[in-house]
C-alpha positions as CSV (number, residue, x, y, z in Angstrom):
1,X,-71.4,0.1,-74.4
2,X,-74.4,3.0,-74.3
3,X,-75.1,2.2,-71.1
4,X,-71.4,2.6,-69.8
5,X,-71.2,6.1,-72.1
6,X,-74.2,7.3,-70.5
7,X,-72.8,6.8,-67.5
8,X,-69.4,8.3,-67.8
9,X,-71.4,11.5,-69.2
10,X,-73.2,11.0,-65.6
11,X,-70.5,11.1,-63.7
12,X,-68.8,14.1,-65.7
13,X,-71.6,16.7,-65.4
14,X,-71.8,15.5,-61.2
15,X,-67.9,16.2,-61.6
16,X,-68.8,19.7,-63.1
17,X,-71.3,20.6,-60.8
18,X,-69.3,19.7,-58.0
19,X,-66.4,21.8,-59.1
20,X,-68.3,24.9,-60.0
21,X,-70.5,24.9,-56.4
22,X,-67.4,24.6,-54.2
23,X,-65.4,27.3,-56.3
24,X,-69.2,29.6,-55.7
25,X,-69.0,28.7,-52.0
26,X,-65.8,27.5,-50.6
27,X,-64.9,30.5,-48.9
28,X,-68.2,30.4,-47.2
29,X,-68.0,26.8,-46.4
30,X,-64.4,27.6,-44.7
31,X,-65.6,30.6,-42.3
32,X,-68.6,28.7,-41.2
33,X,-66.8,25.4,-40.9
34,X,-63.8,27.0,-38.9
35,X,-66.0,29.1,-36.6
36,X,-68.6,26.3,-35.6
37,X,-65.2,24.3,-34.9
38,X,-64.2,27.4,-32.3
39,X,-67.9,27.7,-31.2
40,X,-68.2,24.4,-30.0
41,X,-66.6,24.7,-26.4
42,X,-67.1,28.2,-26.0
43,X,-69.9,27.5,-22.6
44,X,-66.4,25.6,-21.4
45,X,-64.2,28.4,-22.5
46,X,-66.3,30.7,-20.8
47,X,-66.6,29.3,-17.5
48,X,-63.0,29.4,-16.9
49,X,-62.4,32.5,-18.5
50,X,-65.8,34.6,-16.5
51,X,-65.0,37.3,-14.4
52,X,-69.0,36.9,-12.7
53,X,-68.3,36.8,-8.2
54,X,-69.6,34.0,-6.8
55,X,-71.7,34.6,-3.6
56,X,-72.1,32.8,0.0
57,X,-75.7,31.5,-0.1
58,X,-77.8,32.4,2.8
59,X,-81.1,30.9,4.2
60,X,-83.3,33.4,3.1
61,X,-85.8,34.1,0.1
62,X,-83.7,35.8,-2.8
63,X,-85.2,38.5,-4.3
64,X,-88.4,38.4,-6.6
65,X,-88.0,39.2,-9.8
66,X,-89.3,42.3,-10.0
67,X,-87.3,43.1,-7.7
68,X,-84.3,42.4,-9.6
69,X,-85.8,43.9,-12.6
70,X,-86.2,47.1,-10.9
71,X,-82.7,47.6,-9.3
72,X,-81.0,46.2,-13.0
73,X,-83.2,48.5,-14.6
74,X,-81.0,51.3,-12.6
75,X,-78.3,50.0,-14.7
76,X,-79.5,50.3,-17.9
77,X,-82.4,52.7,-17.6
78,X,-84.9,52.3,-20.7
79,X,-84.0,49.2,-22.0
80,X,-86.3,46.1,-22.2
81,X,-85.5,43.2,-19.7
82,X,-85.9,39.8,-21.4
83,X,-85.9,37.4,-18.4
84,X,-83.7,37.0,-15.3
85,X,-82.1,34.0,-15.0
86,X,-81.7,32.1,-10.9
87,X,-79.0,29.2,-11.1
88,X,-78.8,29.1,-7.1
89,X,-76.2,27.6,-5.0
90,X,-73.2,30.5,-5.0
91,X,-74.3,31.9,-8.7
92,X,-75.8,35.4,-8.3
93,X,-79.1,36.6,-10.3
94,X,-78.6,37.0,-13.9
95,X,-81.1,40.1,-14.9
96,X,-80.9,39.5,-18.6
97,X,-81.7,42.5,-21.5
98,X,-82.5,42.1,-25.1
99,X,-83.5,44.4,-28.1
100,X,-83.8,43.7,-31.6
101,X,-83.4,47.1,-33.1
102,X,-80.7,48.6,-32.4
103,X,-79.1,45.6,-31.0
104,X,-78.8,45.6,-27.6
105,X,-78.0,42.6,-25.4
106,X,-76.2,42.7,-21.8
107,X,-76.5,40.9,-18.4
108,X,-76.6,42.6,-14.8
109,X,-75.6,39.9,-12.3
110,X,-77.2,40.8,-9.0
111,X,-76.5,39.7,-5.1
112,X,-79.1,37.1,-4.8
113,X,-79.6,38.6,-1.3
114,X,-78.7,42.4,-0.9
115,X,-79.3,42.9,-4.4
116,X,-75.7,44.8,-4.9
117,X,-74.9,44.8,-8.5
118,X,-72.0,42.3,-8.9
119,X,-71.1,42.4,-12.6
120,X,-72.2,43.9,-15.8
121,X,-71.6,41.4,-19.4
122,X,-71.7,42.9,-23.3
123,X,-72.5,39.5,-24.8
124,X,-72.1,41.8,-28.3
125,X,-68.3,42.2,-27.7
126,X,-65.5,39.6,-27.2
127,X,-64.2,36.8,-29.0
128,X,-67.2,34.3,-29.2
129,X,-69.7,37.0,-30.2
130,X,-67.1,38.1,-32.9
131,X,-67.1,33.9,-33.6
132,X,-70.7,33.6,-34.1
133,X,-71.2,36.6,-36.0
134,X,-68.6,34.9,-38.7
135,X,-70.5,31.7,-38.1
136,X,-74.0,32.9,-38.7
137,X,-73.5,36.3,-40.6
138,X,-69.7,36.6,-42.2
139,X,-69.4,39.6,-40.2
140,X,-72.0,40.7,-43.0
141,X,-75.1,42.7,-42.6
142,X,-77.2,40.6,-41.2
143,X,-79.8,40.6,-43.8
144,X,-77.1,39.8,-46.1
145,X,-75.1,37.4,-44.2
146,X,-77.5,35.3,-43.5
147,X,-78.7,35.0,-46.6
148,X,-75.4,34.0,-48.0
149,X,-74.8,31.7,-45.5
150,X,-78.4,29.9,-45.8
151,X,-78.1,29.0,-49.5
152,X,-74.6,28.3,-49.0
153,X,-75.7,25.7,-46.6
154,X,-77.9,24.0,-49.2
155,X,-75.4,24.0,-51.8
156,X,-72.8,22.6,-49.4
157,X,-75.2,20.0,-48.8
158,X,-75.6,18.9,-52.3
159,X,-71.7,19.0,-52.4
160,X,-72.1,16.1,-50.0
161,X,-74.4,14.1,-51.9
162,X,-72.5,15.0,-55.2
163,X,-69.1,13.8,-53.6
164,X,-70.0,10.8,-52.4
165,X,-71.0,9.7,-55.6
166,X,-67.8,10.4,-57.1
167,X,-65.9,9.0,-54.5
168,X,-67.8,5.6,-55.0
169,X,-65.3,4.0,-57.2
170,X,-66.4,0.9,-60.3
171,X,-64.7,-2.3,-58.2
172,X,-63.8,-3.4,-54.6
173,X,-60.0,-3.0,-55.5
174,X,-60.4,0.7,-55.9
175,X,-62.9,1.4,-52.8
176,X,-60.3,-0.2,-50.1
177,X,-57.5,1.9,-52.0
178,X,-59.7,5.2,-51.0
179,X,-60.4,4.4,-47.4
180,X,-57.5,5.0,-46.1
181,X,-54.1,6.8,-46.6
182,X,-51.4,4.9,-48.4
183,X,-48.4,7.4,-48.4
184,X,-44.7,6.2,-49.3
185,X,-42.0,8.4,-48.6
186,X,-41.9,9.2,-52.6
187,X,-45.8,10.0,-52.8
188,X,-45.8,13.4,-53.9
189,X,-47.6,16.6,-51.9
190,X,-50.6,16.3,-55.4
191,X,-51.7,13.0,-54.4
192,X,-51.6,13.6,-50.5
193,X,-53.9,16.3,-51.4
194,X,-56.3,14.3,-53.6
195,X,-56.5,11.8,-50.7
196,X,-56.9,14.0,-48.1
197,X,-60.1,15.7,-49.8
198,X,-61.1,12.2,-51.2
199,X,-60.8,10.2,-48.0
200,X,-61.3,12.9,-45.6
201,X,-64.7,14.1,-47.5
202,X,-65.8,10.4,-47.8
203,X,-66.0,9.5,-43.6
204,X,-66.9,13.0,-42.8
205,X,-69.8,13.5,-44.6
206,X,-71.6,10.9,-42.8
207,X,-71.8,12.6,-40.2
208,X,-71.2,16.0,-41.1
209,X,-74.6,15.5,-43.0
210,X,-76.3,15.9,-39.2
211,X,-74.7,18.9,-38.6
212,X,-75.9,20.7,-42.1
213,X,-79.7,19.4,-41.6
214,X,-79.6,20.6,-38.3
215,X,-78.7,23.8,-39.7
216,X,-80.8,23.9,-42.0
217,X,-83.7,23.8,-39.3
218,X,-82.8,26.7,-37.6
219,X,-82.5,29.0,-40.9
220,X,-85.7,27.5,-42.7
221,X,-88.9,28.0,-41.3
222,X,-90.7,26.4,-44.1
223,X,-88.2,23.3,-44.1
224,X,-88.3,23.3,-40.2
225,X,-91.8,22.8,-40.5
226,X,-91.7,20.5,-43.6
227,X,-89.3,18.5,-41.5
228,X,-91.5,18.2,-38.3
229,X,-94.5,16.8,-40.7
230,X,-92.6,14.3,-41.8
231,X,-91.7,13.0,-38.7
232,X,-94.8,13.0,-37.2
233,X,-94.9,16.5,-35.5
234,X,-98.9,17.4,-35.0
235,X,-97.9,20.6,-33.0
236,X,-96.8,24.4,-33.8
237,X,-92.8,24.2,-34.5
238,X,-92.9,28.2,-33.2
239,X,-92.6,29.1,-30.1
240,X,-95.4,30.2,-28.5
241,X,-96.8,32.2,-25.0
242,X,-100.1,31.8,-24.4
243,X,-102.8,34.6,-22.9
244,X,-104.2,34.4,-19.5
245,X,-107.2,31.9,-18.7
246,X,-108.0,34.4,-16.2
247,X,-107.9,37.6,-18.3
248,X,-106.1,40.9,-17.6
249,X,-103.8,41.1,-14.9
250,X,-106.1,43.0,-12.0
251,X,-103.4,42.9,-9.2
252,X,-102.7,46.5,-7.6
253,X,-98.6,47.3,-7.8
254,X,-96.4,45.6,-5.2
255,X,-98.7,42.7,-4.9
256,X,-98.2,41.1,-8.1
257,X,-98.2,37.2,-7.8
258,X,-95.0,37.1,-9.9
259,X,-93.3,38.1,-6.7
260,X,-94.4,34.8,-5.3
261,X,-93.0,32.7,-8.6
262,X,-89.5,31.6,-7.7
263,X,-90.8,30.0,-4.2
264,X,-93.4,28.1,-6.4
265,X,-90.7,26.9,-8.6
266,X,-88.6,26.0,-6.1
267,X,-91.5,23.5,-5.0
268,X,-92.6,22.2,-7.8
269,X,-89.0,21.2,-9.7
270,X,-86.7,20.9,-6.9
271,X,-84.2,19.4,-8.8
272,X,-83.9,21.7,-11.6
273,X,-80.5,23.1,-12.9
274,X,-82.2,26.7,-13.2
275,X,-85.2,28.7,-13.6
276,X,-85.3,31.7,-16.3
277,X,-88.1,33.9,-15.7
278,X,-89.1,36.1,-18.4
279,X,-92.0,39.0,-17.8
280,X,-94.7,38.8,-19.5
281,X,-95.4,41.0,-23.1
282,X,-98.5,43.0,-21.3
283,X,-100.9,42.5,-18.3
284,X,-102.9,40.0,-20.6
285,X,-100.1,37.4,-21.4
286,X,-98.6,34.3,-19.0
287,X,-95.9,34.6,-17.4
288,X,-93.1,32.1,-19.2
289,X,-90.5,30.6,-17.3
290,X,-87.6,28.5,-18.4
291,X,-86.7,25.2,-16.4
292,X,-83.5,23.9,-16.9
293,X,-83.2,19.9,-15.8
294,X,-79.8,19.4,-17.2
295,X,-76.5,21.2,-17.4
296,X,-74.7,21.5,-21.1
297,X,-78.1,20.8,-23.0
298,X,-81.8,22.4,-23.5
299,X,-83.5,20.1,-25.9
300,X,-85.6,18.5,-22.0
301,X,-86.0,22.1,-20.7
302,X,-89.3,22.4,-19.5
303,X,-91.5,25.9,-21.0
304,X,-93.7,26.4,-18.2
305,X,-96.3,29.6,-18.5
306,X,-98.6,30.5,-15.7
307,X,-101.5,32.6,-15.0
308,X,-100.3,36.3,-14.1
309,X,-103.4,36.2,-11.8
310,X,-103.2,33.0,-9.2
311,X,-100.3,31.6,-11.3
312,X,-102.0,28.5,-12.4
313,X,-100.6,26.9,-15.2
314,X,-101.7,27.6,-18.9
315,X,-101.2,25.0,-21.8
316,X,-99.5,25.7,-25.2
317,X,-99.9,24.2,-28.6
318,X,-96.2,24.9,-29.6
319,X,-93.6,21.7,-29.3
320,X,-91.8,23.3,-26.6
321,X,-93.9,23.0,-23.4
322,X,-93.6,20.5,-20.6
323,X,-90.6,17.6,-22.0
324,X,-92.6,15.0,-20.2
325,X,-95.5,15.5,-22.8
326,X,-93.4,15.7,-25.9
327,X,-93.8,13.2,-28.1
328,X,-91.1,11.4,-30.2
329,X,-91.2,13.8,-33.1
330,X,-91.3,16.8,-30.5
331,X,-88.1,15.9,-29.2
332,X,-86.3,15.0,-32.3
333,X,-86.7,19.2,-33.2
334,X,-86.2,20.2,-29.7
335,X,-82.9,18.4,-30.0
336,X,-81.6,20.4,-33.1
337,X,-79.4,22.6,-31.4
338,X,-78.0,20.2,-29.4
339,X,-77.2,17.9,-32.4
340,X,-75.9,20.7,-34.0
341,X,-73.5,21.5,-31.2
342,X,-72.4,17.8,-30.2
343,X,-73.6,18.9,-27.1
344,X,-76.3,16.1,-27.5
345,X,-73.4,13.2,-26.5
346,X,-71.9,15.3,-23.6
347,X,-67.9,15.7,-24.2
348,X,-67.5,13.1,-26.9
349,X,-70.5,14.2,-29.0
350,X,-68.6,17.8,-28.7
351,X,-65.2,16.3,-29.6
352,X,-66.7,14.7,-32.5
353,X,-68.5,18.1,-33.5
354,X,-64.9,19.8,-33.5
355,X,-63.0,17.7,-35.7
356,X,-66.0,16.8,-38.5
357,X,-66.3,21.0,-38.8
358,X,-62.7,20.9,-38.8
359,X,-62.8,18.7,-41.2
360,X,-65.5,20.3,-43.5
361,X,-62.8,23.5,-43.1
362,X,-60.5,21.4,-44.8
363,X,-62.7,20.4,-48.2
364,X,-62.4,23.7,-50.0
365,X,-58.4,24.4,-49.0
366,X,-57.7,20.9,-50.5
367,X,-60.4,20.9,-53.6
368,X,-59.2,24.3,-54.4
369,X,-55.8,23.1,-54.5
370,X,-57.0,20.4,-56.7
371,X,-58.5,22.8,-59.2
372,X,-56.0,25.0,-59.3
373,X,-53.2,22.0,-59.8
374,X,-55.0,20.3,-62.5
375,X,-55.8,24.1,-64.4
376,X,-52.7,25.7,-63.8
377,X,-50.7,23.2,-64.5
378,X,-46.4,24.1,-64.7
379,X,-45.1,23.0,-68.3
380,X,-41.8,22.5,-69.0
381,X,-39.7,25.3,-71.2
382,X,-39.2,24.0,-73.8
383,X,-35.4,24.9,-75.2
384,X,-35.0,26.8,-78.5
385,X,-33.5,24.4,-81.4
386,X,-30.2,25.6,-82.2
387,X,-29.6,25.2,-86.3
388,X,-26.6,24.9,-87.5
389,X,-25.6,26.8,-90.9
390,X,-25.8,23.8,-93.4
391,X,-28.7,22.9,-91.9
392,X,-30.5,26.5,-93.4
């Protein structure tokens, strides 16, 4: 009899504690939810939607990239280039800027050939910018947003844990009553509600626990890392450009080996998707380039960094270097974003990744409604008694 108290009083405070975290945090839960739903096809959405020329390819070398950096540069004079991104076949150059503070992030697309500036892109405008903002911010502050959106995360996760264990019901004859949806035509709209939160929240969270670890990666350093360890992971989990082996950069100006990069590449991974080159910090750093070997998903880019001088190759300690050399706990955190995306199962895997966020959109509408129905409960009026005068 003590034992079975103890564990009513168990499940009452995880009752409680579930309650009070998703009234704290289901709005948050609902905006991130609904905008990693949207966010999931947007490199689909955006392919038929792009207003970027294509061009005839010719036999010729395309320009170098400092070439391109110089005549994008013309476009947006004093801002830092980040990289410049060569897909090939009839894509043009992609000269790509980026600056932390103030924000500034925009793309001149270049003729491969002539070097006539095709297209300009404000990737800080538009609907999926507006999107991910929500998702990553709620169109906060950033230094606030994030914040809220981090611990949110967390507690969202414990809601998973938490519901799971009040979902698990005392005998067999209750569990197959709460895996699926027995609706007559008399059930009433309270108890399609309570299912659809219980039953819902019960095969979601399976899965939807991937998506909230995965997230949790990218916004903790210290758990990223914690993470890693545990799997493993003998490597630095930051991203990391190593210096020259040759020293200082002693080229005179026009003859830079960079110019020669792109032909080198070409050589090396002929099969690659793309290259993204991206110029080096100062005349002692490598050069860093991007190699994309599949379309949709980066977790087996190569990171590639070579000598400013002769272009040799120089090693890094970090996880992301050549894929070939990564081992298995290397490429379990190189695939976070893609497992946070779907994009990690192609079409399916993103399919899947829309309808479990749509799902986890779902949890606080119907366990609000819950709370509210079972606080704010509608009583009856209650007539007046009429008394009659002998009664007095």
């Amino acid at each position: 009899m003590g034992k079975k108290k103890t564990k009513n009083t168990t499940r009452k405070l995880i009752r409680k504690i579930h309650l009070y975290l998703g009234l704290a945090t289901g709005l948050v839960v609902f905006i991130v939810s609904i905008t990693g739903c949207l966010w999931v096809f947007q490199e689909e959405i955006n392919a038929l939607t792009t207003e970027v020329p294509q061009v005839t390819p010719q036999s010729k070398e395309q320009l170098d990239p400092l070439e391109a950096k110089e005549i994008a540069q013309n476009v947006f004079p004093g801002k830092h280039v980040h990289g410049t991104l060569y897909e090939g076949g009839t894509s043009p150059i992609q000269v790509i800027f980026y600056e932390e503070e103030p924000e500034f992030y925009s793309s001149v697309f270049l003729h491969p050939w002539s070097g006539e500036v095709l297209h300009t892109e404000d990737h800080l405008s538009g609907f999926f910018h507006f999107i991910l903002d929500g998702h990553m911010h709620l169109w906060l502050p950033e230094v606030i947003g994030s914040e809220i959106v981090a611990w949110s995360t967390v507690i969202f996760f414990l809601m998973m844990v938490s519901g799971i264990i009040l979902w698990w019901p005392k005998n067999k004859k209750v569990r197959d009553q709460r895996t699926w949806f027995r609706w007559k035509s008399n059930t009433k709209w309270k108890r399609k509600n309570y299912d659809l939160h219980q039953i819902i929240g019960f095969y979601a969270s399976f899965i939807a626990v991937f998506f909230i670890l995965t997230g949790l990666v990218m916004t903790f350093d210290a758990f990223r890392a914690g993470f890693y360890k545990s799997i493993g992971g003998k490597k630095d989990v930051e991203f990391l450009v190593p210096m020259n082996n040759s020293g200082v950069l002693t080229a005179a100006k026009g003859e830079e080996p960079i110019r020669e990069l792109m032909p080198l590449l070409k050589q090396k991974f002929p099969d690659a998707e793309d290259y993204e080159i991206h110029y080096p910090y100062d005349e002692n750093y490598s050069i860093y380039v991007e190699v994309g070997n599949s379309e949709g998903v980066y977790y087996d880019s190569d990171y590639r960094f070579f000598d400013q001088n002769d272009l040799s190759e120089v090693s890094t300690t970090s996880i992301y270097g050549v894929y070939e050399e990564a081992g298995v706990s290397d490429m379990i955190l190189r695939m976070n974003y893609d497992i946070h995306v779907g994009a990690i199962g192609g079409l399916p895997g993103k399919i899947l990744a829309f309808f479990i966020s749509l799902f986890c959109a779902s949890l606080p509408v119907t366990g609000f409604l819950l709370w509210y129905g079972r606080t704010y409960k509608k009583t009856e009026k209650v007539k007046p008694r009429r008394v009659l005068a002998y009664q007095r």
